[in-house]
C-alpha positions as CSV (number, residue, x, y, z in Angstrom):
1,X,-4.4,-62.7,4.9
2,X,-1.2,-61.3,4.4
3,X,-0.8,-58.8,2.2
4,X,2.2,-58.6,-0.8
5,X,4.9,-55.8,-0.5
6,X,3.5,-54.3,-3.4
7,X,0.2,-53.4,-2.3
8,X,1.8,-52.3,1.2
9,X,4.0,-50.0,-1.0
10,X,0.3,-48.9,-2.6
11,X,-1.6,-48.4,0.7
12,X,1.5,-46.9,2.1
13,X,1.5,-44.0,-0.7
14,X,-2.6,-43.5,-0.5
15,X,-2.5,-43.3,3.0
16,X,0.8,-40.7,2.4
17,X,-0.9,-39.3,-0.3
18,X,-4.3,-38.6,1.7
19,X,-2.6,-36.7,4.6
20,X,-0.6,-34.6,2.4
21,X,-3.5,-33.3,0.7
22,X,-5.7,-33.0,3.5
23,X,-2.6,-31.0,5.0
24,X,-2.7,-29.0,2.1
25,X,-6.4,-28.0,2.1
26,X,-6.2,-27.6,6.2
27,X,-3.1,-25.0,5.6
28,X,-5.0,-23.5,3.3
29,X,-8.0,-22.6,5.3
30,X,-6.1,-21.6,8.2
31,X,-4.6,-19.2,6.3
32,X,-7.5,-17.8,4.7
33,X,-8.6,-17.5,8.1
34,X,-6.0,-15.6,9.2
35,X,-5.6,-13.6,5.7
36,X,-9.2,-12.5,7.3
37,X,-8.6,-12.1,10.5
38,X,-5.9,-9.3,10.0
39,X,-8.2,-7.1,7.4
40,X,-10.3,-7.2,10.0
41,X,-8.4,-6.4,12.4
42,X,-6.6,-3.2,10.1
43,X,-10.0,-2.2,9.4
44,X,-10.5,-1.9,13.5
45,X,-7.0,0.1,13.7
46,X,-8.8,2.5,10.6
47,X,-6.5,1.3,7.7
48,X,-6.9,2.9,4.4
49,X,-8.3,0.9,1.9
50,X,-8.3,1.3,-2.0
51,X,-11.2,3.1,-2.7
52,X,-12.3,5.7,-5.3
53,X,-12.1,6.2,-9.3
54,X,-12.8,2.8,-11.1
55,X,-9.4,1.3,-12.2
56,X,-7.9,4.2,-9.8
57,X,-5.8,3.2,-6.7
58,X,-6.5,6.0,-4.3
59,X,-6.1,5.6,-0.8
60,X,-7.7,8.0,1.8
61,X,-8.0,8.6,5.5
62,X,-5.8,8.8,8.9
63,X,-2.4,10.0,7.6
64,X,-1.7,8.8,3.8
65,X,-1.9,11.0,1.0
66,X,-1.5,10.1,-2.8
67,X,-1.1,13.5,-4.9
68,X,1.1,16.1,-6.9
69,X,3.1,18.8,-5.3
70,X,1.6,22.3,-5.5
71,X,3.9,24.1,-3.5
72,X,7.1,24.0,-1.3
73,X,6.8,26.1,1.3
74,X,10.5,27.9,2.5
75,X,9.7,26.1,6.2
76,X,9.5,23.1,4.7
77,X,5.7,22.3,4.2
78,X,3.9,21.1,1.5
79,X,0.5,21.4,-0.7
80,X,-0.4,18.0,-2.3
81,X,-3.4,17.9,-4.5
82,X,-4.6,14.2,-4.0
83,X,-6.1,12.0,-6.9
84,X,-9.5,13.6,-5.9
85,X,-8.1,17.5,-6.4
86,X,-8.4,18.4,-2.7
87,X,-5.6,20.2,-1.5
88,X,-3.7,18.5,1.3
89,X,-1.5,20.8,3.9
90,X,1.8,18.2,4.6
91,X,4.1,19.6,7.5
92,X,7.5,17.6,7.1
93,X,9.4,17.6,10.3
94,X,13.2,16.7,11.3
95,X,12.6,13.2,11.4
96,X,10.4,12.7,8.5
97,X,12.1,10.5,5.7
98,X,12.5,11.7,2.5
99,X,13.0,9.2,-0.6
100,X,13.6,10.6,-3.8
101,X,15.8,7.9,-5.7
102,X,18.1,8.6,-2.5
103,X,17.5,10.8,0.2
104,X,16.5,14.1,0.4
105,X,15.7,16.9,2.0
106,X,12.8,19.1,1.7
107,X,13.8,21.9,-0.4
108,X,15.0,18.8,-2.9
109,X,11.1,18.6,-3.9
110,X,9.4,20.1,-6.6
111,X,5.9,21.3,-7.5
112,X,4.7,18.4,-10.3
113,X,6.1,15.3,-8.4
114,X,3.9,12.5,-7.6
115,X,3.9,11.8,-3.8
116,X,3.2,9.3,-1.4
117,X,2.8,10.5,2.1
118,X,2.2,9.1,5.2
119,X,2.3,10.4,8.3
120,X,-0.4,11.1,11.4
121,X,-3.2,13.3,10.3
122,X,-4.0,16.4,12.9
123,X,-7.5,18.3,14.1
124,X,-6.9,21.0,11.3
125,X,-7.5,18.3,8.4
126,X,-3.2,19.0,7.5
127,X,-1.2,15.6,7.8
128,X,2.6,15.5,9.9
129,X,4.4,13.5,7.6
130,X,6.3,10.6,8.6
131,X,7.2,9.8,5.3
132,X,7.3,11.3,2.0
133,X,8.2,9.3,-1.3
134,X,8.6,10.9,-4.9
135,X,7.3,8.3,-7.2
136,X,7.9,7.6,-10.3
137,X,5.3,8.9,-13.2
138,X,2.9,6.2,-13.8
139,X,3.9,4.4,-11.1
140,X,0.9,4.5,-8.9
141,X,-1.7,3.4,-11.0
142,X,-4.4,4.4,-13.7
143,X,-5.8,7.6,-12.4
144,X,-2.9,8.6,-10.5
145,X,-0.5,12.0,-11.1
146,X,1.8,11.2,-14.2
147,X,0.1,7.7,-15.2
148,X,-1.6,7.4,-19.0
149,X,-4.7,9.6,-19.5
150,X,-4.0,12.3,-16.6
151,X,-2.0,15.6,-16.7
152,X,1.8,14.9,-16.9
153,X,0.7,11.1,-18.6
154,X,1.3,9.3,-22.1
């Protein structure tokens, strides 16, 4: 039986369309598999993970800090009060980058700024900063220094 050009056009675009959704759905798992694969894998390495207030972004643990300046200390150390109103010792070194709109130094900060730090967190529960960012007000999140409904807010 020989088939018409027509219907070989019509098998041609089932068969065409078949593999490009079975692509599709196989792309799609693979990279939920991997999308899995590296949480775990952060999770191993002791990644912080949001965590905290309801509706709050706070993140916690090996060398990040979310908070509000205290103090600015004349050596060039901080005091950060994080989202949960612990007090965070921040040493800033010679190499630790500063962002405030444009870079900065140190002494640039002031008590009242939102901060996000990150750096490697030492014995003595203080944190050497690697880098230190003055956000925005509001920019971090319900819950967060400066956003609606928290000291410095709308």
């Amino acid at each position: 039986m020989k088939l018409t050009r027509t219907v070989q056009y019509i098998i041609a675009a089932l068969v065409l369309i078949i593999v490009a959704g079975g692509s599709f759905y196989a792309g799609t798992l693979y990279g939920k598999n991997q999308a899995q694969a590296a949480l775990r894998a952060a999770r191993q390495r002791g990644m912080p993970f949001a965590q905290g207030t309801p509706g709050a972004r706070q993140f916690q643990g090996r060398g990040m800090v979310f908070g509000t300046i205290e103090e600015v200390g004349s050596d060039g150390s901080l005091v950060v009060k994080d989202n949960n109103g612990n007090r965070v010792k921040v040493r800033v070194t010679d190499t630790t980058l500063i962002e405030k709109t444009i870079s900065a130094a140190p002494a640039d900060l002031q008590s009242g700024e939102a901060v996000m730090i990150s750096g490697t967190s030492e014995q003595d529960g203080s944190i050497t900063a690697r880098s230190v960012q003055v956000v925005p007000a509001g920019r971090l999140g319900f819950g967060a220094p400066g956003a609606p409904g928290t000291a410095g807010g709308q």
